[in-house]
N, CA and C atoms as an extended XYZ file, in Angstrom:
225
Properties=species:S:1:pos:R:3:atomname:S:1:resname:S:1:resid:I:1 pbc="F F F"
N         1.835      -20.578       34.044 N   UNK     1
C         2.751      -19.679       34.701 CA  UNK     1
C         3.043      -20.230       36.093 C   UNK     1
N         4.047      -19.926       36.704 N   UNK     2
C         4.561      -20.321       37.884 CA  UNK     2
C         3.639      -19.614       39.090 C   UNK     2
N         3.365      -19.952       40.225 N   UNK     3
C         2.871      -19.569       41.178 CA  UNK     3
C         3.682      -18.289       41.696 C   UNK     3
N         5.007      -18.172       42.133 N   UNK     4
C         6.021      -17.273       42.125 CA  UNK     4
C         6.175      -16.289       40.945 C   UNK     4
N         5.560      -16.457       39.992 N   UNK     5
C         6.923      -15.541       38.738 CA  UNK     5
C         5.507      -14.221       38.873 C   UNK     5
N         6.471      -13.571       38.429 N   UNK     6
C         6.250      -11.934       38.201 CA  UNK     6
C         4.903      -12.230       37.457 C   UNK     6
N         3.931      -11.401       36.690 N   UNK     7
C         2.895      -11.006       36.178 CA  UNK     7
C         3.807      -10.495       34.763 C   UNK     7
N         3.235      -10.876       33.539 N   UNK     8
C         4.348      -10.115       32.078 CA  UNK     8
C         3.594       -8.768       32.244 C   UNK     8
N         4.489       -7.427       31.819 N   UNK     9
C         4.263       -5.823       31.684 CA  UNK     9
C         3.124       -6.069       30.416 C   UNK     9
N         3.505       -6.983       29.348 N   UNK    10
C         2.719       -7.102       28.041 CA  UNK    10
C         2.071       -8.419       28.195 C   UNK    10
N         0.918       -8.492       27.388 N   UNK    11
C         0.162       -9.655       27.270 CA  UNK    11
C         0.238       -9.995       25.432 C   UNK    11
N         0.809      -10.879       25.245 N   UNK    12
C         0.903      -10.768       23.852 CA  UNK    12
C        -0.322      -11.580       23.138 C   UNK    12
N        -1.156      -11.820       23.738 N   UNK    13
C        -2.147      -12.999       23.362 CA  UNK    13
C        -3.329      -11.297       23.504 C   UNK    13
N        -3.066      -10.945       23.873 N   UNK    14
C        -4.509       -9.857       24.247 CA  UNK    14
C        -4.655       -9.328       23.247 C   UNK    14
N        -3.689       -9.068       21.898 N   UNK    15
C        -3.669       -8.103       21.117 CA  UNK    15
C        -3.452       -6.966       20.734 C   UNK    15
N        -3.660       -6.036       19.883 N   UNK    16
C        -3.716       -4.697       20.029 CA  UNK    16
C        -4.029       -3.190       19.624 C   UNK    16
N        -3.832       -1.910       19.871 N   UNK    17
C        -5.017       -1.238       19.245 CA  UNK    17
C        -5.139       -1.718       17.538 C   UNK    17
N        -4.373       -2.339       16.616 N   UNK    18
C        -4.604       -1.959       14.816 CA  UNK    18
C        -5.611       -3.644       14.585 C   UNK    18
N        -5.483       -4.209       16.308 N   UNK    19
C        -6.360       -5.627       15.986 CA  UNK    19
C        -7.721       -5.221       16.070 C   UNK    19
N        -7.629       -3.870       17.150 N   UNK    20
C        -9.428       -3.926       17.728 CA  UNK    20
C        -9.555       -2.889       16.585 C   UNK    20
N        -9.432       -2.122       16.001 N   UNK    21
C        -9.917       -1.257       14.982 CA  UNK    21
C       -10.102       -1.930       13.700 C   UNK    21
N        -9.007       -2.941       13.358 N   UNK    22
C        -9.920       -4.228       12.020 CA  UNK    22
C       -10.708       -4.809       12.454 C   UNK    22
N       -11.344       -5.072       13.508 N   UNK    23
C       -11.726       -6.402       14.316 CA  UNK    23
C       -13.280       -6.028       13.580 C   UNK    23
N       -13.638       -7.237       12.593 N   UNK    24
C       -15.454       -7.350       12.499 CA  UNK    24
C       -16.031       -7.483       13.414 C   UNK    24
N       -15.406       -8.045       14.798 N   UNK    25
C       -16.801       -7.995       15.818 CA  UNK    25
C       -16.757       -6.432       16.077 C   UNK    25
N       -16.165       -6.011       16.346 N   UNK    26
C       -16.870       -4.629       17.520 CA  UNK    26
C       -17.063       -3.113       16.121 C   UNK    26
N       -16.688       -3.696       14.532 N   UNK    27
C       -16.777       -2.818       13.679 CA  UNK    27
C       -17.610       -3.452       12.307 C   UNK    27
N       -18.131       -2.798       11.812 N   UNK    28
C       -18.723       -3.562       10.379 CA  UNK    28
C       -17.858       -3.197        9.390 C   UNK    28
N       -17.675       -4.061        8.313 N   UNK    29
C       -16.889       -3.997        7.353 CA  UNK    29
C       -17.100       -2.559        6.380 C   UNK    29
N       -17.926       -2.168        5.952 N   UNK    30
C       -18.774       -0.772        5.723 CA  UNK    30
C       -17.748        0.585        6.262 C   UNK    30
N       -17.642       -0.001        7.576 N   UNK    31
C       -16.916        1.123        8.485 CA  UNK    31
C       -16.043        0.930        8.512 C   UNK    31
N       -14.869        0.203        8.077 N   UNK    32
C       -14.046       -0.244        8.559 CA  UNK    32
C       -13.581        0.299        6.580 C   UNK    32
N       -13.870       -0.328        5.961 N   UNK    33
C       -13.995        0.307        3.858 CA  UNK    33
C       -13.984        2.165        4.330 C   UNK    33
N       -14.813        2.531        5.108 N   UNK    34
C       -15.184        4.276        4.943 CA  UNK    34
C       -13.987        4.332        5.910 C   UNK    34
N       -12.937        3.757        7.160 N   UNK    35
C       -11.954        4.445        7.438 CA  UNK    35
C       -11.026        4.686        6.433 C   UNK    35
N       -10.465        3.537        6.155 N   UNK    36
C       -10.050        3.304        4.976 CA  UNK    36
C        -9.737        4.220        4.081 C   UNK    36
N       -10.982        4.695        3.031 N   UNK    37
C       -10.933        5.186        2.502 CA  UNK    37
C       -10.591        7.110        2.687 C   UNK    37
N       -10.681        7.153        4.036 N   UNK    38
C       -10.662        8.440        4.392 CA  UNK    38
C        -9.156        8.639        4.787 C   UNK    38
N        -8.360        7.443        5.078 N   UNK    39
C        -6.810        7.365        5.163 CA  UNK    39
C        -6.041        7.767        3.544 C   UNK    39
N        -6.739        7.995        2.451 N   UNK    40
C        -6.386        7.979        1.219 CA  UNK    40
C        -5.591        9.117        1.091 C   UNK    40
N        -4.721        9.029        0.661 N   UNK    41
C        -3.801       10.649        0.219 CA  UNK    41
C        -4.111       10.674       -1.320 C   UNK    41
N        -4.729       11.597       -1.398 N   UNK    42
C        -5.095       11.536       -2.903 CA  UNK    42
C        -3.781       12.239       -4.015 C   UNK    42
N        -2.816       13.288       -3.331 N   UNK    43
C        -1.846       13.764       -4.242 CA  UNK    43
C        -0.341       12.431       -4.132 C   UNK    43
N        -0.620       11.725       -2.970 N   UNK    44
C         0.412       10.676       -3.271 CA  UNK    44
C         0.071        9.172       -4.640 C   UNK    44
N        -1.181        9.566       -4.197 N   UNK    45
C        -2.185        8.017       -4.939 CA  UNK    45
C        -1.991        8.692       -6.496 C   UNK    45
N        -2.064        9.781       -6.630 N   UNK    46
C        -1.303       10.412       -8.108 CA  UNK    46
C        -0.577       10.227       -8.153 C   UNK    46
N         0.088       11.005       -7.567 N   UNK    47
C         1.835       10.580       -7.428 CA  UNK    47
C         2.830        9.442       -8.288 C   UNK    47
N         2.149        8.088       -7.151 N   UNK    48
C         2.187        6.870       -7.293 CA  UNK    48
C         1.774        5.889       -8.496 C   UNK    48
N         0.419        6.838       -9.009 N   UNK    49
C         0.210        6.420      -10.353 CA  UNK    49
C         0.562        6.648      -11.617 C   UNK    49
N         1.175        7.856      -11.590 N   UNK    50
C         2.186        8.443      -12.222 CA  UNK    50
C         3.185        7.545      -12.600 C   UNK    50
N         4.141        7.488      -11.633 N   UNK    51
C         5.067        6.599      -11.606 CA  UNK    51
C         4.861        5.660      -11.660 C   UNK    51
N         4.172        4.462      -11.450 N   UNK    52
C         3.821        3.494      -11.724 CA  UNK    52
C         3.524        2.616      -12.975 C   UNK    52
N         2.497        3.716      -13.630 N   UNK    53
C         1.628        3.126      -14.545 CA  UNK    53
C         1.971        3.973      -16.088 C   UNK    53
N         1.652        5.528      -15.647 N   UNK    54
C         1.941        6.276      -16.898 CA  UNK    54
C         3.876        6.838      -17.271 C   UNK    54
N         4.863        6.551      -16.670 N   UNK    55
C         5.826        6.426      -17.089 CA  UNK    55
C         6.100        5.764      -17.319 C   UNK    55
N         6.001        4.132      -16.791 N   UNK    56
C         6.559        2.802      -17.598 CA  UNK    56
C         5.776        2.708      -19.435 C   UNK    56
N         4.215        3.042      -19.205 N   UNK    57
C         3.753        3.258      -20.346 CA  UNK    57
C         4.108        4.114      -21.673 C   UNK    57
N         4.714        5.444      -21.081 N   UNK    58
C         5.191        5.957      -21.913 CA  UNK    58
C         6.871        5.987      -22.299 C   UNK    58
N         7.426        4.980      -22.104 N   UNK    59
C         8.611        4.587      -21.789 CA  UNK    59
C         8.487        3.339      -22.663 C   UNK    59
N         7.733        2.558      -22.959 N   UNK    60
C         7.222        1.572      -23.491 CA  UNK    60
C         6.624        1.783      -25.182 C   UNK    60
N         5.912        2.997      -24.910 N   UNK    61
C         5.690        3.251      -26.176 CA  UNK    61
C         6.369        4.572      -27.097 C   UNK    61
N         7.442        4.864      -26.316 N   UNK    62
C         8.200        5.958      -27.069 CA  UNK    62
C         9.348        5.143      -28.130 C   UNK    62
N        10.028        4.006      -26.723 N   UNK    63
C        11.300        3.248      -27.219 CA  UNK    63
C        11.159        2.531      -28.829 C   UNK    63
N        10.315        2.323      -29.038 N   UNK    64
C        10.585        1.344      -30.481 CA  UNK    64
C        10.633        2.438      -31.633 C   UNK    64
N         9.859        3.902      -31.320 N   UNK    65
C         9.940        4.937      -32.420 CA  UNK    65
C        11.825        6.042      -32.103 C   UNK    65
N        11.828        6.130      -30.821 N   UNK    66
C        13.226        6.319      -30.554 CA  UNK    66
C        14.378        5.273      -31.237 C   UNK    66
N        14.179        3.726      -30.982 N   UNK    67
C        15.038        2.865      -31.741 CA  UNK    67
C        15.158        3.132      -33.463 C   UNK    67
N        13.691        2.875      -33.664 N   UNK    68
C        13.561        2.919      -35.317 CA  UNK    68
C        14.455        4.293      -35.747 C   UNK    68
N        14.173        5.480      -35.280 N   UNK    69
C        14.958        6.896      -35.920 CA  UNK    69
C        16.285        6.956      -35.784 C   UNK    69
N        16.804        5.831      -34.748 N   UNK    70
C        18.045        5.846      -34.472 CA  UNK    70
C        19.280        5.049      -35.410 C   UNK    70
N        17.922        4.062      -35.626 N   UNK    71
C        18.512        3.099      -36.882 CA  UNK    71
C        18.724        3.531      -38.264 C   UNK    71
N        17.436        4.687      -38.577 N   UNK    72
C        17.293        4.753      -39.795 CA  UNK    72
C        18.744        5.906      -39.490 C   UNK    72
N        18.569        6.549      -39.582 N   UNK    73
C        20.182        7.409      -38.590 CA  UNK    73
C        21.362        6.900      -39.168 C   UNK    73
N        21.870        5.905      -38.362 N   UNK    74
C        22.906        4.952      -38.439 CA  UNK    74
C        22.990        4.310      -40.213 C   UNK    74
N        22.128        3.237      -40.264 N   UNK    75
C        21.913        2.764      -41.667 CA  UNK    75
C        22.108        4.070      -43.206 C   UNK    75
């Protein structure tokens, strides 16, 4: 830095609060798993699994008995 120039408002090398709250030195991993886990929304994490997992699934296994009745139908 220049002898003259201003001081920066921010230090971008210092870091910041979401560095020191992951940070293994000043937290153990243990504690850091139990915040974690206490951040959990459990009616979204349904939610989410819902949509995710059990509608593509049942979307997957409806279509080939929906196709087949549609065919026999047609034919």
């Amino acid at each position: 830095m220049r002898s003259g120039a201003r001081p920066m408002l921010i230090e971008p090398r210092g870091g910041d609060a979401e560095d020191d709250a992951s940070s293994t030195k000043t937290h153990s991993l243990l504690a850091i798993a139990g915040t974690l886990l206490g951040e959990i929304n459990l009616p979204k994490l349904a939610l989410a699994w819902i949509i995710l997992a059990l509608v593509p699934g049942i979307l997957l296994g409806v279509a080939p008995l929906v196709v087949t009745a549609w065919y026999d139908d047609v034919a």
